[in-house]
C-alpha positions as CSV (number, residue, x, y, z in Angstrom):
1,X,0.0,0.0,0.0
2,X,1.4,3.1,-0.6
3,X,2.0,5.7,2.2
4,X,1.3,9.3,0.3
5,X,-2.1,9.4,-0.4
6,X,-4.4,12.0,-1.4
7,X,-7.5,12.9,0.7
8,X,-10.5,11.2,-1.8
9,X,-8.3,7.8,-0.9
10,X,-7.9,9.0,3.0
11,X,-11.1,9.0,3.5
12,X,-11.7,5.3,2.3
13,X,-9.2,4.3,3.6
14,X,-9.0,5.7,7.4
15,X,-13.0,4.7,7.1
16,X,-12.1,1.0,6.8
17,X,-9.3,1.5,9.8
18,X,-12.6,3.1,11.9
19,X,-14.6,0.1,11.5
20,X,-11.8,-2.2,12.9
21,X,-11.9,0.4,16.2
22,X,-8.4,1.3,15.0
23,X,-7.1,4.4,16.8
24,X,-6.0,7.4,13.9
25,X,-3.7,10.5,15.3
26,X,-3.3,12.8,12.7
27,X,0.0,15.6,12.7
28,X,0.4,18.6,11.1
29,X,2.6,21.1,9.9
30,X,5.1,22.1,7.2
31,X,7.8,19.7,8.2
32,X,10.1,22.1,5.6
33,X,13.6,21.3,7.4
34,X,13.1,18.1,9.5
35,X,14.8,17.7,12.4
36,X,15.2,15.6,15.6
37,X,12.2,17.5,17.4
38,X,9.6,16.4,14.3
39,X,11.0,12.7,14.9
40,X,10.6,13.1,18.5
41,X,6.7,14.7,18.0
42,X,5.9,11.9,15.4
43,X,6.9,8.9,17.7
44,X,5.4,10.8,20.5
45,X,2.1,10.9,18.3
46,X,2.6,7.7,17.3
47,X,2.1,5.6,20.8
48,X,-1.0,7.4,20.7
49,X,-2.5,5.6,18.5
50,X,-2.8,2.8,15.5
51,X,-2.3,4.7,12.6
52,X,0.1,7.9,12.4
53,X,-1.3,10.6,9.6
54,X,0.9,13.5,9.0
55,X,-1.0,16.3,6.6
56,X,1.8,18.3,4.9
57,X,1.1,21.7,4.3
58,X,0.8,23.0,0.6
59,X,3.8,24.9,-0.9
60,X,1.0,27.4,-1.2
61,X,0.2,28.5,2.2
62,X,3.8,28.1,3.8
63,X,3.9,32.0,5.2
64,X,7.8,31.6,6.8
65,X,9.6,33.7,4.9
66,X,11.8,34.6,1.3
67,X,12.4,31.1,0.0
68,X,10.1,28.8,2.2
69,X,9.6,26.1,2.2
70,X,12.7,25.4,0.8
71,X,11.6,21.5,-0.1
72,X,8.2,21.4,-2.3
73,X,5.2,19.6,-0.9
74,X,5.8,16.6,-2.9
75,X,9.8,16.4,-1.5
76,X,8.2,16.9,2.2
77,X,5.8,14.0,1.8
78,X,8.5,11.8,0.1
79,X,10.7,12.4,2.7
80,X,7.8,12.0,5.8
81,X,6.8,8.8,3.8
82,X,10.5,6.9,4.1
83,X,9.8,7.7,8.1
84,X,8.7,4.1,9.5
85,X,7.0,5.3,12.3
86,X,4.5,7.3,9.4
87,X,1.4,5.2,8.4
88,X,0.0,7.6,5.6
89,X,1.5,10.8,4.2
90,X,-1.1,13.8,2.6
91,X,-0.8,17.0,1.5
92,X,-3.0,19.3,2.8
93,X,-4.5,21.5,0.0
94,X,-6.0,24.3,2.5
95,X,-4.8,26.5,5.1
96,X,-5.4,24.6,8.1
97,X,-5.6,21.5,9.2
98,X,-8.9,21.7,10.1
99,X,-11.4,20.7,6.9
100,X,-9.2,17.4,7.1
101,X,-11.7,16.5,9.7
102,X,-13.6,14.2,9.7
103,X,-11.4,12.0,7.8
């Protein structure tokens, strides 16, 4: 199965994980430079649950200055994705986080 998904297949798919009372955390954030305090947040998310989502932020609405992000969206994912504690990788095509719910 692969890991970056969009959100159409998200919702299938984290539907089928609700229905076998799996637990979903879900992470957020531009993850542009990652460093030892994202691993530390994503394994700390991860014992929270069954299945780690991290939502990447769009290229579009990175607001952190001349030449941020300096990976593209797709980079970001790719590089979120090779992480093993990360289930399921998607970018987030909206400003916040917060029309990803309910996935």
């Amino acid at each position: 199965m692969k890991k970056i998904i969009n959100i159409t297949d998200a919702k299938k798919i984290f539907l089928s994980f609700k229905k076998e009372k799996k637990n979903l955390v879900l992470c957020h954030g531009v993850f542009d430079m990652l460093h030892p305090g994202h691993i530390i947040h994503l394994q700390k998310a991860k014992s929270l649950g069954d299945i780690l989502i991290v939502s990447v932020t769009a290229d579009k609405f990175v607001n952190k200055g001349p030449g941020r992000p300096v990976f593209s969206e797709i980079e970001r994912a790719m590089v979120l994705s090779a992480l093993k504690v990360v289930d399921f990788v998607l970018i987030n095509n909206a400003a916040t986080p917060i029309k990803l719910f309910p996935i």
